[in-house]
C-alpha positions as CSV (number, residue, x, y, z in Angstrom):
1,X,-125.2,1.1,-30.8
2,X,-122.2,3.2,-32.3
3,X,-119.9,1.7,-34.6
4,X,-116.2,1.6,-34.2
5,X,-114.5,3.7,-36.3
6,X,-111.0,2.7,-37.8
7,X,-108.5,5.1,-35.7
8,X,-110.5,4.1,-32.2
9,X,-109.3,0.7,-33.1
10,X,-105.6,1.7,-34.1
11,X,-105.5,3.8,-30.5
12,X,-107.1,0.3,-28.8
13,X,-103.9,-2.0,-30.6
14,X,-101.3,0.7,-30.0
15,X,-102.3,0.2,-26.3
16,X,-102.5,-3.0,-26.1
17,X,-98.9,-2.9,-27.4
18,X,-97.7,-0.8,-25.3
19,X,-99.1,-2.6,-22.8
20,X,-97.9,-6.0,-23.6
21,X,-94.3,-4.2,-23.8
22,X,-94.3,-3.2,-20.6
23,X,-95.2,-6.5,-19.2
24,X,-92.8,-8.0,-21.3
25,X,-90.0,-6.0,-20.1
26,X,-91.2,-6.2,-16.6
27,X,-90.8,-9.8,-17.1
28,X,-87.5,-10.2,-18.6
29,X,-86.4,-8.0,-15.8
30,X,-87.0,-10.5,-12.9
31,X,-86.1,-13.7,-15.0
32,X,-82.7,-11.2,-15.2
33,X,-82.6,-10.1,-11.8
34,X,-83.5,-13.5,-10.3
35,X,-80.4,-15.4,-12.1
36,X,-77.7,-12.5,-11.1
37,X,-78.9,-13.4,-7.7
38,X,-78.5,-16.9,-7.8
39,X,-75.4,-16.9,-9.4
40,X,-74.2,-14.9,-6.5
41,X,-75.3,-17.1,-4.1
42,X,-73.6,-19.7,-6.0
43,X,-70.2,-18.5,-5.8
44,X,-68.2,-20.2,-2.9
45,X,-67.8,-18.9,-0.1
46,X,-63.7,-18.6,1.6
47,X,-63.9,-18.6,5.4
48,X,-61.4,-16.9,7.5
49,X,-60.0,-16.0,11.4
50,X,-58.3,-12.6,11.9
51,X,-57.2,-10.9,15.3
52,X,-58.2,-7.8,15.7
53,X,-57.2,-5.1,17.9
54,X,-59.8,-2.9,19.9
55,X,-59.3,0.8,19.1
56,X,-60.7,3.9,21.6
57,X,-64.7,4.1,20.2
58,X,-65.3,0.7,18.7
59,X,-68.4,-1.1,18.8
60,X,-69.3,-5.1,18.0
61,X,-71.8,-3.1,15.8
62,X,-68.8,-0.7,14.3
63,X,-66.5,-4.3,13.9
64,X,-69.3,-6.0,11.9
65,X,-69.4,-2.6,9.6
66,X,-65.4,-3.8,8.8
67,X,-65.9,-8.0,8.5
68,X,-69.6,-9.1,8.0
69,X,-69.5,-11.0,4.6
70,X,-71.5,-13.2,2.2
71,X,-72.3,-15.7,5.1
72,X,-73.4,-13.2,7.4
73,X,-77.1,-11.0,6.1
74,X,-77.7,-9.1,9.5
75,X,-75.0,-7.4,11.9
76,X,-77.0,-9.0,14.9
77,X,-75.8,-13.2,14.1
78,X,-72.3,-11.7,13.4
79,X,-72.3,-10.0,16.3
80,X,-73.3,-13.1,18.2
81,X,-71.0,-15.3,16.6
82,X,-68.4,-12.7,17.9
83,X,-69.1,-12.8,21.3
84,X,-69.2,-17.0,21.2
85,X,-66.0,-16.8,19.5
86,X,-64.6,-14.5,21.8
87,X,-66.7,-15.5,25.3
88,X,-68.5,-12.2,25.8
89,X,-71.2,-12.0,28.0
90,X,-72.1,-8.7,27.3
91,X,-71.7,-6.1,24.0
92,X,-68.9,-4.7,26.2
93,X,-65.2,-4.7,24.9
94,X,-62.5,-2.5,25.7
95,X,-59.7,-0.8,23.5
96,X,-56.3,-2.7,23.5
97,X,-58.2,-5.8,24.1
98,X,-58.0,-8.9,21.0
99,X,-61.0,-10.1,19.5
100,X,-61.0,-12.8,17.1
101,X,-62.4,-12.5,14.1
102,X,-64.8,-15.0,11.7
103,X,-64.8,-13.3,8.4
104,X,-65.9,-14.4,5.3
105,X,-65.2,-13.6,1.3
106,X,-65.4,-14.5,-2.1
107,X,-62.0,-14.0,-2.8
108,X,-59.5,-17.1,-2.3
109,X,-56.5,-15.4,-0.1
């Protein structure tokens, strides 16, 4: 059996170092990451109703583009709630027509 010499042991604790950095860091990084999101999700949330004219080429899917807010994660419930709201049967809507509007923001108007 070799013996260990001095500088293999130095290399083995610089390593170890390095690697107990990087896990430390990777750490502090979620703890981080996870309280910015919470605190966001914490914020209240300000409901409001527009009317909103149809123009030539929009969508329900180019609409939620402008209005989907913090209570709203995909376009497809926003969408939804759009055509309750508005008592669409189909994803069909025609320019000049009204739709309104549920939109929501962090912002108190």
């Amino acid at each position: 059996m070799r013996a260990v010499t001095k500088a293999e042991l130095i290399v083995k604790r610089r390593k170890m170092m390095l690697f107990a950095g990087i896990l430390a860091a990777l750490i502090i990084g979620m703890i981080s990451f996870s309280i910015n999101a919470s605190a966001e999700d914490s914020r209240e949330v300000y409901t409001y109703y527009t009317s909103y004219e149809v123009q030539a080429g929009d969508t329900l899917w180019t609409i939620a583009d402008q209005f989907m807010g913090p209570d709203f994660t995909n376009k497809t419930d926003f969408i939804a709630n759009v055509k309750k709201m508005n008592h669409l049967s189909s994803d069909s809507i025609t320019a000049g027509n009204y739709l309104i509007i549920e939109y929501s923001s962090y912002d108190k108007l």
